[in-house]
N, C-alpha and C positions, 0 to 999 in steps of 0.2 A: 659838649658836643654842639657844635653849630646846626642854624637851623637847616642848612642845606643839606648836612648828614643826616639830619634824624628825619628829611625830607627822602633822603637814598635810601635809607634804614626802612621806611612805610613802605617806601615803593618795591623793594625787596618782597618786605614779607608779605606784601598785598598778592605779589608775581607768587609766591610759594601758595598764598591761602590757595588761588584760583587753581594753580597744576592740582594742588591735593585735591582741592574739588571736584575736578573734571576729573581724575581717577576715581575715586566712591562714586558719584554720580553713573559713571560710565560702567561699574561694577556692578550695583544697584540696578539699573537698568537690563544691562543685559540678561542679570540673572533673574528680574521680573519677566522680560519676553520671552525666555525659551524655556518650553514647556519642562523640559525632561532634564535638565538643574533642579539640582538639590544639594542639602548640604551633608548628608548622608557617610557619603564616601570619609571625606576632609573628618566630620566628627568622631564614627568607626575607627578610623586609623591613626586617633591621638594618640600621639607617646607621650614620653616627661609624665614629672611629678601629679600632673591633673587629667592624665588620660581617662582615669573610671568618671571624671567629670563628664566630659565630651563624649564618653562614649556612649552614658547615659540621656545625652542631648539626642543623640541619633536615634534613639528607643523609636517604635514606630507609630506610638501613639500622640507623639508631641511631635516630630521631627515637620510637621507640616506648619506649625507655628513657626516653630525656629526659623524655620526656613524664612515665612515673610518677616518677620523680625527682623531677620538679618538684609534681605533687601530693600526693608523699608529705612531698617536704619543708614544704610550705606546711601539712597537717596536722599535722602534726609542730611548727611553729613555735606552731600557733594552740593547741595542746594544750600547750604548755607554758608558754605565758605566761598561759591561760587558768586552769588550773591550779595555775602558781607550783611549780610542780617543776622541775628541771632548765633555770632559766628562761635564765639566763646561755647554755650552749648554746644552746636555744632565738633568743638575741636575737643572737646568734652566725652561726648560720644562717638568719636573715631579713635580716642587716646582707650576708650573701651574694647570697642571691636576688634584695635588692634592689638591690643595686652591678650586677647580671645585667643586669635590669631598667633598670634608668637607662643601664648602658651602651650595652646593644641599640637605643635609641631615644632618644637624648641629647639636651635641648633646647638645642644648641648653636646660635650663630647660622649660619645659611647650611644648614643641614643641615633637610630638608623631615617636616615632622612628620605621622604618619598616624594617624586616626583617635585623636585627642584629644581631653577638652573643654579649653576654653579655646586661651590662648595662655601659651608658658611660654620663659623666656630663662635657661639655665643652671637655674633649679631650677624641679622641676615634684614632683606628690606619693610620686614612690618617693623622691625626694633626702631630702624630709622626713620619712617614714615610716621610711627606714634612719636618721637624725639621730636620731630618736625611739627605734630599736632601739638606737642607741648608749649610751642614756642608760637602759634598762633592763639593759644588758649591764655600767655600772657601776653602778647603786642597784637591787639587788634587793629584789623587796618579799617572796618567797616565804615568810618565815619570820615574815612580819608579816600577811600576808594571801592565804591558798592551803592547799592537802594540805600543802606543809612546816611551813605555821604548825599547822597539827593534828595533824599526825605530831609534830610536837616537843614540842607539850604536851601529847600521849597519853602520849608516852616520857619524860615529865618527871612526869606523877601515877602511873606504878606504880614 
């Protein structure tokens, strides 16, 4: 591959780290400032193979953990791919949240989908969005475009 592709190839997946970013981040956030979010609903109403899991999350004496977990981690994901620091982890614990997320509400056949758009059979857009955290978790762009790309060529001119 020539260096000019694998220059389009960085720039690419740097453009992908950043949109995935700005969505966790933006998810994350908003479900920190409004008061009366929770993950309550989403956990109750898991189907599929792991529903007693999720539904068990919902329980009322943990559910307020979960809950900033869950928006902490989703800041956390969006700030670091946003960023291009620590992105690997970062894409790490999105490839998490979103395996959560696909499993709690699976679009498997037979299993009743609630409050969707569309119509989706086996993959729907966390399947895709973790596939895509996949693929920042192996090409990291951080040192090509982020704080590490700038930290490293501050620490390379003194």
């Amino acid at each position: 591959m020539s260096d000019t592709n694998i220059k389009r190839l960085k720039n690419s997946v740097a453009f992908l780290r950043v949109l995935i970013g700005w969505h966790f981040l933006y998810e994350g956030v908003t479900k920190l400032f409004n008061p009366d979010w929770t993950s309550m609903g989403y956990l109750a109403s898991a189907k599929g193979p792991f529903g007693w899991l999720f539904s068990a999350m919902a329980n009322d004496s943990i559910i307020g953990v979960i809950d900033v977990l869950n928006w902490a981690a989703l800041i956390i994901v969006g700030m670091t791919l946003i960023l291009g620091i620590y992105e690997r982890l970062g894409a790490l614990i999105g490839i998490v949240l979103l395996a959560m997320y696909y499993l709690a509400h699976p679009p498997f056949p037979g299993i009743e989908q609630i409050n969707v758009e569309g119509s989706y059979w086996f993959v729907n857009k966390n399947l895709i969005e973790l596939a895509a955290c996949i693929v920042l978790y192996r090409l990291p762009t951080g040192t090509h475009f982020g704080l590490a790309y700038i930290m490293n060529k501050k620490s390379k001119s003194e």
